[in-house]
PyMOL CGO cylinders between C-alpha atoms (Angstrom):
from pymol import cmd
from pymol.cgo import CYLINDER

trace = [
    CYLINDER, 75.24, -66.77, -117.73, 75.31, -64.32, -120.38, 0.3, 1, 1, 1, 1, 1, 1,
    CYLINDER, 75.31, -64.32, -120.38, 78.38, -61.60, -120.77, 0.3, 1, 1, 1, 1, 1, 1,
    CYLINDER, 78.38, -61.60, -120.77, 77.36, -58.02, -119.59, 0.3, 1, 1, 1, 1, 1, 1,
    CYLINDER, 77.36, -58.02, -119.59, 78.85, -55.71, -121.90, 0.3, 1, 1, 1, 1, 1, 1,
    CYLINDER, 78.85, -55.71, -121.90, 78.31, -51.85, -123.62, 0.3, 1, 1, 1, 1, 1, 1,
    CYLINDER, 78.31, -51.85, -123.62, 76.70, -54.43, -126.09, 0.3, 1, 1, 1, 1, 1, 1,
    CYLINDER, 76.70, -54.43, -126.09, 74.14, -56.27, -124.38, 0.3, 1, 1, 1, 1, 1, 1,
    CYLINDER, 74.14, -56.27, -124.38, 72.69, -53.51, -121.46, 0.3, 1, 1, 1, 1, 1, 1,
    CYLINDER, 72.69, -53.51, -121.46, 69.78, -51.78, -121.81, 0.3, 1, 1, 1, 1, 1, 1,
    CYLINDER, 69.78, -51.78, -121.81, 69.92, -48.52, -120.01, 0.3, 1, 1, 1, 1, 1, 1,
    CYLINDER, 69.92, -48.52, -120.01, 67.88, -47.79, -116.78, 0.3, 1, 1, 1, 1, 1, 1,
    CYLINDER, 67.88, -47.79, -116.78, 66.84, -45.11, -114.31, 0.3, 1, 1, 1, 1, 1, 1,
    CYLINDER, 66.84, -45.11, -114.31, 69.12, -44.90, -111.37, 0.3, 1, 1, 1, 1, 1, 1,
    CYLINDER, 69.12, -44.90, -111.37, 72.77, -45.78, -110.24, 0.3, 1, 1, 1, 1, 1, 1,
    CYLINDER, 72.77, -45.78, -110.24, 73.45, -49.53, -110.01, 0.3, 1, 1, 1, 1, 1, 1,
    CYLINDER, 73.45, -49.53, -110.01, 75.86, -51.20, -107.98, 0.3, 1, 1, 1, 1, 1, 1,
    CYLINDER, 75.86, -51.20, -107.98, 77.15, -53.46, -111.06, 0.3, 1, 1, 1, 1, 1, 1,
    CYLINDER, 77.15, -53.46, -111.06, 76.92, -53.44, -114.67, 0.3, 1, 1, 1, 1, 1, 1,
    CYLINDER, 76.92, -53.44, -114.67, 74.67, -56.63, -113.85, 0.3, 1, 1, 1, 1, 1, 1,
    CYLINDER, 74.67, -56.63, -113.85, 72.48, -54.88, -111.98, 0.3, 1, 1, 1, 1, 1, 1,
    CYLINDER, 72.48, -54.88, -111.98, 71.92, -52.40, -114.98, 0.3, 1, 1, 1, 1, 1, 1,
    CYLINDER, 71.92, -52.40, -114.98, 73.39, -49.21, -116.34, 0.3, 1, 1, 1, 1, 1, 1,
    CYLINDER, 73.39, -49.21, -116.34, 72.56, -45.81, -116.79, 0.3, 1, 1, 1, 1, 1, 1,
    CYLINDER, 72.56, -45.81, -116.79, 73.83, -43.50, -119.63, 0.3, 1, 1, 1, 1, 1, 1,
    CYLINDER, 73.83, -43.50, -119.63, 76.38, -42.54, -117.20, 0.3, 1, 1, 1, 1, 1, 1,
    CYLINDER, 76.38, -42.54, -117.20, 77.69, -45.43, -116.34, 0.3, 1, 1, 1, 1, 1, 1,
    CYLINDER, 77.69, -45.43, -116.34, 77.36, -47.07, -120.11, 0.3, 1, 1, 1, 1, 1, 1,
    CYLINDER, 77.36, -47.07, -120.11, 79.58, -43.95, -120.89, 0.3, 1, 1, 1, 1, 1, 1,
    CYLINDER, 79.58, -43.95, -120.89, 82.35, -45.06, -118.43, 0.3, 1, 1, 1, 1, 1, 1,
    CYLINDER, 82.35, -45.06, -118.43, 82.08, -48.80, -119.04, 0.3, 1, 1, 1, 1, 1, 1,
    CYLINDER, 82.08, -48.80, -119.04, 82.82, -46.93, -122.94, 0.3, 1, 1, 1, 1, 1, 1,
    CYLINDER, 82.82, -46.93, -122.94, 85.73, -44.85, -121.53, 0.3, 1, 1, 1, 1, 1, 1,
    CYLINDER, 85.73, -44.85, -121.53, 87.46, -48.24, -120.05, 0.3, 1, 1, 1, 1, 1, 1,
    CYLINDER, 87.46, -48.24, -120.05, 86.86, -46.78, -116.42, 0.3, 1, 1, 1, 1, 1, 1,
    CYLINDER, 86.86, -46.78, -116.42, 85.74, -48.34, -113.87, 0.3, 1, 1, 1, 1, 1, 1,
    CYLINDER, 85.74, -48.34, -113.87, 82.15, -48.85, -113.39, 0.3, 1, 1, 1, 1, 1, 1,
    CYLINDER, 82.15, -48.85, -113.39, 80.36, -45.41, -112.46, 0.3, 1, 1, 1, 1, 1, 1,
    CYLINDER, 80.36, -45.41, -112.46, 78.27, -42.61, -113.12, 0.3, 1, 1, 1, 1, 1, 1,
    CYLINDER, 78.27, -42.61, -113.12, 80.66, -39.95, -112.58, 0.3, 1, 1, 1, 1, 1, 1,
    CYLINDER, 80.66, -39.95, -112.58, 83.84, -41.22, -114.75, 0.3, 1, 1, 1, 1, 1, 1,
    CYLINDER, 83.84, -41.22, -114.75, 86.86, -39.30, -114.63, 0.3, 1, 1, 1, 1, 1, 1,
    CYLINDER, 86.86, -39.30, -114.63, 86.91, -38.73, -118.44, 0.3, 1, 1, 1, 1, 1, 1,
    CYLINDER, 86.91, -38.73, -118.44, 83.36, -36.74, -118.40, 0.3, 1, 1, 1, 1, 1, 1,
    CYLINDER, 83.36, -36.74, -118.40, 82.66, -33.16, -118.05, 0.3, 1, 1, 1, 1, 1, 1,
    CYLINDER, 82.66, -33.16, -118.05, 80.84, -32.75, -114.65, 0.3, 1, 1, 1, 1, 1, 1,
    CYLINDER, 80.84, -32.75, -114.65, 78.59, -30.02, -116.23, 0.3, 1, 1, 1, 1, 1, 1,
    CYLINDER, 78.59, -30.02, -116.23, 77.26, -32.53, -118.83, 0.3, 1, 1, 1, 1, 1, 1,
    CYLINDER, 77.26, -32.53, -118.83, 77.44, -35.46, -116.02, 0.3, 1, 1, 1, 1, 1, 1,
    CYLINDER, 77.44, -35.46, -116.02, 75.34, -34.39, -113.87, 0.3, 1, 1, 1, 1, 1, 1,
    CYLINDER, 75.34, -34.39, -113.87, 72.81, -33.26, -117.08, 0.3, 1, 1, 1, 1, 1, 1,
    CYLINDER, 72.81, -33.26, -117.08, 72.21, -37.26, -118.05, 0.3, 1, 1, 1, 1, 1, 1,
    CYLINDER, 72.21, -37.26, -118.05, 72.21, -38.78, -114.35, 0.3, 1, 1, 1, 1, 1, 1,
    CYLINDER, 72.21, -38.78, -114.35, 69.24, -36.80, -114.19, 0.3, 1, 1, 1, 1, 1, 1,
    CYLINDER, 69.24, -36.80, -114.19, 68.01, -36.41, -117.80, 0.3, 1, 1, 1, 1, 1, 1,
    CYLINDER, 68.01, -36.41, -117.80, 68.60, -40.37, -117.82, 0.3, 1, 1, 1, 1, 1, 1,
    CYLINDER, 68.60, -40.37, -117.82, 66.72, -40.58, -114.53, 0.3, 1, 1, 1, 1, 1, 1,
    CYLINDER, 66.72, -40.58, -114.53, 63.29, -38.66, -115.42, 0.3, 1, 1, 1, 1, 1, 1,
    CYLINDER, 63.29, -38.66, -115.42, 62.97, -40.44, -119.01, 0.3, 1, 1, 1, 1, 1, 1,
    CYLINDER, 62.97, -40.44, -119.01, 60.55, -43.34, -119.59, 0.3, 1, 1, 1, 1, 1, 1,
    CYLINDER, 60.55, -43.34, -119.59, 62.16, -46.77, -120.67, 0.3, 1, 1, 1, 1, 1, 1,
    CYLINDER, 62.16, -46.77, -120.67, 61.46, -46.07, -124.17, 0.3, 1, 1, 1, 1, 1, 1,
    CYLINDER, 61.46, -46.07, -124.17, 63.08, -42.88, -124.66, 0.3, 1, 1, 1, 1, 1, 1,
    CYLINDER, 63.08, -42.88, -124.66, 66.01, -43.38, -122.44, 0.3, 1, 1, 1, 1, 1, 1,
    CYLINDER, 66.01, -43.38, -122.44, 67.32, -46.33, -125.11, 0.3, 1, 1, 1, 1, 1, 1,
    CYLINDER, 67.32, -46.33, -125.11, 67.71, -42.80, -127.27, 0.3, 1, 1, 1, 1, 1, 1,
    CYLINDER, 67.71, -42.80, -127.27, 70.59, -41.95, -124.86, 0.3, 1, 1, 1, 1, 1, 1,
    CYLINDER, 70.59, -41.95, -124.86, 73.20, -44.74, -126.37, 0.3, 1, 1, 1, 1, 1, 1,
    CYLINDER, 73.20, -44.74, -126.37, 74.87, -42.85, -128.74, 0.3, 1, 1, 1, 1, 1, 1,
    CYLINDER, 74.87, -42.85, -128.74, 75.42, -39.97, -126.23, 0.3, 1, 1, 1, 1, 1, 1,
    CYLINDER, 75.42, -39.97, -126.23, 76.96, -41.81, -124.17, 0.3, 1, 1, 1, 1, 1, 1,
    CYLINDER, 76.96, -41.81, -124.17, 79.70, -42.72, -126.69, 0.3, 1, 1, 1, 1, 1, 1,
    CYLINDER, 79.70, -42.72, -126.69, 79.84, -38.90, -127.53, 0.3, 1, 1, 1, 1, 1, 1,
    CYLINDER, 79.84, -38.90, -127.53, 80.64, -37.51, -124.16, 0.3, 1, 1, 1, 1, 1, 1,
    CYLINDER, 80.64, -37.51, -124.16, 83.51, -39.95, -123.67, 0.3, 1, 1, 1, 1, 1, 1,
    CYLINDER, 83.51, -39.95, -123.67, 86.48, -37.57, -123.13, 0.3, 1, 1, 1, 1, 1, 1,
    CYLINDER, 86.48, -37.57, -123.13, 84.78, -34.23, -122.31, 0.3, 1, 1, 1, 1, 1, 1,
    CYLINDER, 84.78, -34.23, -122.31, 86.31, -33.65, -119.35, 0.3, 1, 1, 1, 1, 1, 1,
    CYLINDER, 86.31, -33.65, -119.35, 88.14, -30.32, -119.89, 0.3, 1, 1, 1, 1, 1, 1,
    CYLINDER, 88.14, -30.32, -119.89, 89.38, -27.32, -118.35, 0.3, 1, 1, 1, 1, 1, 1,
    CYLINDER, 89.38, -27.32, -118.35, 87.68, -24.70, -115.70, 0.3, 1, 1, 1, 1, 1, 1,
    CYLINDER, 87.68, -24.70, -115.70, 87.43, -22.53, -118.28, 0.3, 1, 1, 1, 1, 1, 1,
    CYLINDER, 87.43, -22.53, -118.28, 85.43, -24.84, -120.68, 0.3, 1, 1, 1, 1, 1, 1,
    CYLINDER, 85.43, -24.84, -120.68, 82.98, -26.10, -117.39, 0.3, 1, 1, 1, 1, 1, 1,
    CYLINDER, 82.98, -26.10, -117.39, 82.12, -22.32, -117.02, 0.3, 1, 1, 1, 1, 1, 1,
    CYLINDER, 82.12, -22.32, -117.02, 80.93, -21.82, -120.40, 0.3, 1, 1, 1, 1, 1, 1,
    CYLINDER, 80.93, -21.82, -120.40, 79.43, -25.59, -120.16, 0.3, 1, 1, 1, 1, 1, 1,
    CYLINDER, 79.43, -25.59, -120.16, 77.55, -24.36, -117.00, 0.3, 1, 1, 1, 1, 1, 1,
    CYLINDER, 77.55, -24.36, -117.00, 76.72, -21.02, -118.65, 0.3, 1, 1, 1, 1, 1, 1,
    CYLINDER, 76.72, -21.02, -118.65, 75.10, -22.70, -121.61, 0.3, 1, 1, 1, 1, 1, 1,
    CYLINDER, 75.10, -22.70, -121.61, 73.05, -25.02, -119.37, 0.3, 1, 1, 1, 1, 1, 1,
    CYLINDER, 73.05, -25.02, -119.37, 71.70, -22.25, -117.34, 0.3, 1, 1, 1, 1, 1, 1,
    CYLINDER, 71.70, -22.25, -117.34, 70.70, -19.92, -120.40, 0.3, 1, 1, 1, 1, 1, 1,
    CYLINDER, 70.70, -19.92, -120.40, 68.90, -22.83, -121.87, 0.3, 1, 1, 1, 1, 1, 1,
    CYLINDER, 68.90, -22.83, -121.87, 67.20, -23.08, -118.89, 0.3, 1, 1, 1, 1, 1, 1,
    CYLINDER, 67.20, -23.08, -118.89, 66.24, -19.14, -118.66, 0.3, 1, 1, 1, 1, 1, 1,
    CYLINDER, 66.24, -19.14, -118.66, 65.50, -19.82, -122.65, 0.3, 1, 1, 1, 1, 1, 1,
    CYLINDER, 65.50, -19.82, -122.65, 62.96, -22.06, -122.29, 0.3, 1, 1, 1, 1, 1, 1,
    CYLINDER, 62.96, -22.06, -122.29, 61.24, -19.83, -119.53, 0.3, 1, 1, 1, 1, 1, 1,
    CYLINDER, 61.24, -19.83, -119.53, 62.47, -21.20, -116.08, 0.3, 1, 1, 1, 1, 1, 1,
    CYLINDER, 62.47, -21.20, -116.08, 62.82, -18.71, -113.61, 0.3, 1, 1, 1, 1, 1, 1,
    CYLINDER, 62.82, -18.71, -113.61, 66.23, -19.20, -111.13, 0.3, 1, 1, 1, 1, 1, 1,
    CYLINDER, 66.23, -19.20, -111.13, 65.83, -19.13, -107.72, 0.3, 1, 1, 1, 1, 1, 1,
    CYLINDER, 65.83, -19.13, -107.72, 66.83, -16.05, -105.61, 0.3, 1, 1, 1, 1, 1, 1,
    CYLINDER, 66.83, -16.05, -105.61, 69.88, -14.76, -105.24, 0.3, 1, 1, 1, 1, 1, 1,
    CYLINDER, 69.88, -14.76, -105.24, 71.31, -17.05, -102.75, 0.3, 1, 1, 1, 1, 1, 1,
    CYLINDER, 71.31, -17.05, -102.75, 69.75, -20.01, -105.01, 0.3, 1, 1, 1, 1, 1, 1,
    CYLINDER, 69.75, -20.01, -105.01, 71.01, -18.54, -108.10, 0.3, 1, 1, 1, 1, 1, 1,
    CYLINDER, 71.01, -18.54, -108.10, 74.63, -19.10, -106.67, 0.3, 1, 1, 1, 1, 1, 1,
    CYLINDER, 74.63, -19.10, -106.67, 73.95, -22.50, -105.91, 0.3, 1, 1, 1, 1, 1, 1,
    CYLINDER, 73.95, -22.50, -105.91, 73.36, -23.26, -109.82, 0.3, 1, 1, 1, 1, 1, 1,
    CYLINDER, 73.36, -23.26, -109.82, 77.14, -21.81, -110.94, 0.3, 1, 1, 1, 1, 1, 1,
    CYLINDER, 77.14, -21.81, -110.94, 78.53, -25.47, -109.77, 0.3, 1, 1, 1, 1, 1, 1,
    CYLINDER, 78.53, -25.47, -109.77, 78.42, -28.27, -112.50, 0.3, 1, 1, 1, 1, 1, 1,
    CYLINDER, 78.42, -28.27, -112.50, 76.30, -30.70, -110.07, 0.3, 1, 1, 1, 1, 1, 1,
    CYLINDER, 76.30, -30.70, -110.07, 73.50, -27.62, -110.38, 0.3, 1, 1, 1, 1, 1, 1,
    CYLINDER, 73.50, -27.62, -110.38, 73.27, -26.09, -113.40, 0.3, 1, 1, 1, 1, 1, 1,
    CYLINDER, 73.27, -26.09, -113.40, 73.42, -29.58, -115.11, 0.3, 1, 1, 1, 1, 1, 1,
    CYLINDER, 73.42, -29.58, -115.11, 70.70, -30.97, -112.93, 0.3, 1, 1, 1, 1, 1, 1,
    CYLINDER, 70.70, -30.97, -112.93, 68.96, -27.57, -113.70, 0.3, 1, 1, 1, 1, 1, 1,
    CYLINDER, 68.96, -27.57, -113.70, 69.02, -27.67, -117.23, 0.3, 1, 1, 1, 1, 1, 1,
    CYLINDER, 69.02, -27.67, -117.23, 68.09, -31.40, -117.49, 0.3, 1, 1, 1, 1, 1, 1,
    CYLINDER, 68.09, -31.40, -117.49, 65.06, -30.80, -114.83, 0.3, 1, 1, 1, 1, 1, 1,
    CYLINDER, 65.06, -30.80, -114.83, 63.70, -28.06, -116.96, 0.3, 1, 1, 1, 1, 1, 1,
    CYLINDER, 63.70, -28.06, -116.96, 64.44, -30.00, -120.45, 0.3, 1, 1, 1, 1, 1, 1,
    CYLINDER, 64.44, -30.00, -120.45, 62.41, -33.01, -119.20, 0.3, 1, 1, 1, 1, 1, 1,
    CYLINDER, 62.41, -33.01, -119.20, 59.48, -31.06, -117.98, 0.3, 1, 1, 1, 1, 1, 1,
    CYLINDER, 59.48, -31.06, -117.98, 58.82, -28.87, -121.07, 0.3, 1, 1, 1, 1, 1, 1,
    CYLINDER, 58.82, -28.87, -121.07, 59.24, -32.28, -123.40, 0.3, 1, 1, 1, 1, 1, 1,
    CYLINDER, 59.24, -32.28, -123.40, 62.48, -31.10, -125.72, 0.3, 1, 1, 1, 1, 1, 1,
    CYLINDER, 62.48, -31.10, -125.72, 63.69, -34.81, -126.43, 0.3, 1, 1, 1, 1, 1, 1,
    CYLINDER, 63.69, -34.81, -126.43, 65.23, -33.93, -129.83, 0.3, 1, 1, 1, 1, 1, 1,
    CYLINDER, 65.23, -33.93, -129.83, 67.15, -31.07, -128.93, 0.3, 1, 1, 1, 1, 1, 1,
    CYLINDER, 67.15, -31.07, -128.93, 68.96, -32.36, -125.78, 0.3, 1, 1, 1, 1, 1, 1,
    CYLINDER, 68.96, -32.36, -125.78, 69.40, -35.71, -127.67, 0.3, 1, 1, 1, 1, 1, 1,
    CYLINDER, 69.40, -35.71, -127.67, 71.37, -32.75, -130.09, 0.3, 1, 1, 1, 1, 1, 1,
    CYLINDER, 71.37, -32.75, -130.09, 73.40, -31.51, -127.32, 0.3, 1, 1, 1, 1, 1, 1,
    CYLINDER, 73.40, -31.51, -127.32, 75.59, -34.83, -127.20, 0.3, 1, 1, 1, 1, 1, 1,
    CYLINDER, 75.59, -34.83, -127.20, 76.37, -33.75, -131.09, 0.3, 1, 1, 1, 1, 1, 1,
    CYLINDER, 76.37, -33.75, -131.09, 77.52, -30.11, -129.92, 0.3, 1, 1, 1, 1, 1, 1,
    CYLINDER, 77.52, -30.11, -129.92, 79.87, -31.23, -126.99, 0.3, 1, 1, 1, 1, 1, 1,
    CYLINDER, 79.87, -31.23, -126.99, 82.79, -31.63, -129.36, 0.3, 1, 1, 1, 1, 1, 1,
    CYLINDER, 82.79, -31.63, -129.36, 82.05, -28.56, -131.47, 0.3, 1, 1, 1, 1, 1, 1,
    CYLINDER, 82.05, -28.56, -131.47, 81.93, -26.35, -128.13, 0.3, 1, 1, 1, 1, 1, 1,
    CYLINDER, 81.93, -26.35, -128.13, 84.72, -27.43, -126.77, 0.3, 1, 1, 1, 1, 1, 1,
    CYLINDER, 84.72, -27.43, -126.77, 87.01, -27.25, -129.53, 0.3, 1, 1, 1, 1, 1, 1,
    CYLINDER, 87.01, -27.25, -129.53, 85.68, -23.94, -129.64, 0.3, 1, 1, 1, 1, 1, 1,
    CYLINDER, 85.68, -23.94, -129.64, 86.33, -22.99, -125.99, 0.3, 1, 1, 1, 1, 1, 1,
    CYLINDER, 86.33, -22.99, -125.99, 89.98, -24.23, -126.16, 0.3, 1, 1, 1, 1, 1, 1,
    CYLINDER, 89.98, -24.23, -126.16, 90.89, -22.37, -129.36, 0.3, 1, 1, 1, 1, 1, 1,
    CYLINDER, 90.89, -22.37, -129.36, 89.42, -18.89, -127.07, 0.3, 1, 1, 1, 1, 1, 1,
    CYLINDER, 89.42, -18.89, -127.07, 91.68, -19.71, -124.18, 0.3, 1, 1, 1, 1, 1, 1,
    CYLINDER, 91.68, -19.71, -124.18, 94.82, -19.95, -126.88, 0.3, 1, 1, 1, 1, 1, 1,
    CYLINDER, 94.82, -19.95, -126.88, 93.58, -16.54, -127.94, 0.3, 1, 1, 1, 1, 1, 1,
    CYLINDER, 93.58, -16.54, -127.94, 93.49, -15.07, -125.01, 0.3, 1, 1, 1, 1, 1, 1,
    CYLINDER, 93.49, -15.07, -125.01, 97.22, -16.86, -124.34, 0.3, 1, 1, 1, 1, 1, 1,
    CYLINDER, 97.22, -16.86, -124.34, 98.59, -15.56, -127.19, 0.3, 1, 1, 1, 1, 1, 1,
    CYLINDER, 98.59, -15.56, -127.19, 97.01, -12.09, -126.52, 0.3, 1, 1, 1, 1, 1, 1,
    CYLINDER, 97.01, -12.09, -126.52, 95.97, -11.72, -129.85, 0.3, 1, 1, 1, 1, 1, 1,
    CYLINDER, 95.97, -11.72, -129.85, 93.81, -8.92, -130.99, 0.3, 1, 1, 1, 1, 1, 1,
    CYLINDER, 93.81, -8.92, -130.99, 90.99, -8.05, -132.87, 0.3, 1, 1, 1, 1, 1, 1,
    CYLINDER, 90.99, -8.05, -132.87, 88.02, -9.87, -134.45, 0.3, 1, 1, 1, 1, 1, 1,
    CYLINDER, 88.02, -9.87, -134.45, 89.59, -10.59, -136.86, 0.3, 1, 1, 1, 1, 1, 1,
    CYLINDER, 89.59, -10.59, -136.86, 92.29, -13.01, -135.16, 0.3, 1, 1, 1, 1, 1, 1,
    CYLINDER, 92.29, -13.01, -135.16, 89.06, -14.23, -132.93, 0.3, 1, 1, 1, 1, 1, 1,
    CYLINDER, 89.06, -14.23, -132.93, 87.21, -14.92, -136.09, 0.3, 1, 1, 1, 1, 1, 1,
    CYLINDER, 87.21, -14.92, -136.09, 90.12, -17.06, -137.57, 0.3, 1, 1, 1, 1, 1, 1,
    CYLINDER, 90.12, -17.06, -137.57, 91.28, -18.96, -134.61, 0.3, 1, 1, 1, 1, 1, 1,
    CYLINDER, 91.28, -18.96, -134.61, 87.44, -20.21, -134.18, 0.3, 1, 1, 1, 1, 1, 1,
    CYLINDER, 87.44, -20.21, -134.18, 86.97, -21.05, -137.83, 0.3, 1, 1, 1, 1, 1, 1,
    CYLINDER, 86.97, -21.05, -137.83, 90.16, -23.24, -137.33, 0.3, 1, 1, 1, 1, 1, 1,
    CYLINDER, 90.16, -23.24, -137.33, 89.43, -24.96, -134.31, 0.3, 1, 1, 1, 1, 1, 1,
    CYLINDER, 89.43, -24.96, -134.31, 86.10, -25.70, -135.36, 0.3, 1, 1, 1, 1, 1, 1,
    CYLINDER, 86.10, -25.70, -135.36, 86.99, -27.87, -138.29, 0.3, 1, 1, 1, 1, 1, 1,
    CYLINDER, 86.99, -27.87, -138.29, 89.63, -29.21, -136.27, 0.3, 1, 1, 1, 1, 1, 1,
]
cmd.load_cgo(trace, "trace")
């Protein structure tokens, strides 16, 4: 019997009750994380979770092996509420971006939770064909949240100005 590790799987559409079973980016990610096996691992933003399960999920065979080095990426994203809103933001402008109306008001309200506006965004990527650039997103997790967390310390420190802004990004993004 051959050893099931982030080495040997190949990645698949759906959830799987064991890494023997298969694995989906999601769950690749937390078998990467040292979690236990699942496709929501504590260690992942929710926002960009709930993107792959179903980005993962509506790929063929071919292009979902593109999804192994994302998985690695997204290991330790999980961050603050303030970070998830400007996660969920992001996915929801992309979506509006690319031309996708929202759903009415009610609706609309509905898409301001992680689960949603990940889904959303993922739905709308796969059905207008934009492979490359949400295969880029992985690359721009980091970068955005280093980003987020140096404009909460602003805003902590109650600095002023552009100025400060300007500086404190610039700083945190090279950091």
């Amino acid at each position: 019997m051959t050893l099931v590790s982030h080495q040997t799987v190949r990645l698949a559409r759906g959830r799987h009750a064991s890494r023997h079973a298969g694995v989906c980016v999601m769950e690749l990610a937390s078998m990467l994380a040292g979690e236990p096996f699942s496709d929501r691992a504590h260690s992942i933003s929710p926002t960009i979770g709930a993107f792959l399960r179903t980005y993962n999920d509506g790929l063929d065979d071919v292009r979902r092996q593109d999804l192994y080095p994302v998985a690695a990426a997204i290991v330790g994203t999980a961050a603050r509420r303030a970070v998830e809103r400007e996660r969920i933001s992001r996915c929801l402008a992309f979506a509006r971006e690319q031309g996708a109306g929202l759903p009415g008001r009610r609706g609309a309200l509905g898409l301001a939770t992680p689960e949603a506006a990940g889904a959303w965004a993922a739905r709308v990527a796969l059905d207008i064909g934009v492979h490359a650039e949400a295969l880029s997103a992985g690359r721009r997790v980091r970068r955005d949240e280093r980003r987020a967390l140096a404009l909460a310390a602003l805003r902590r420190s109650g600095a002023r100005g552009v100025g400060a802004l300007a500086g404190l990004s610039l700083r945190a993004a090279r950091g």
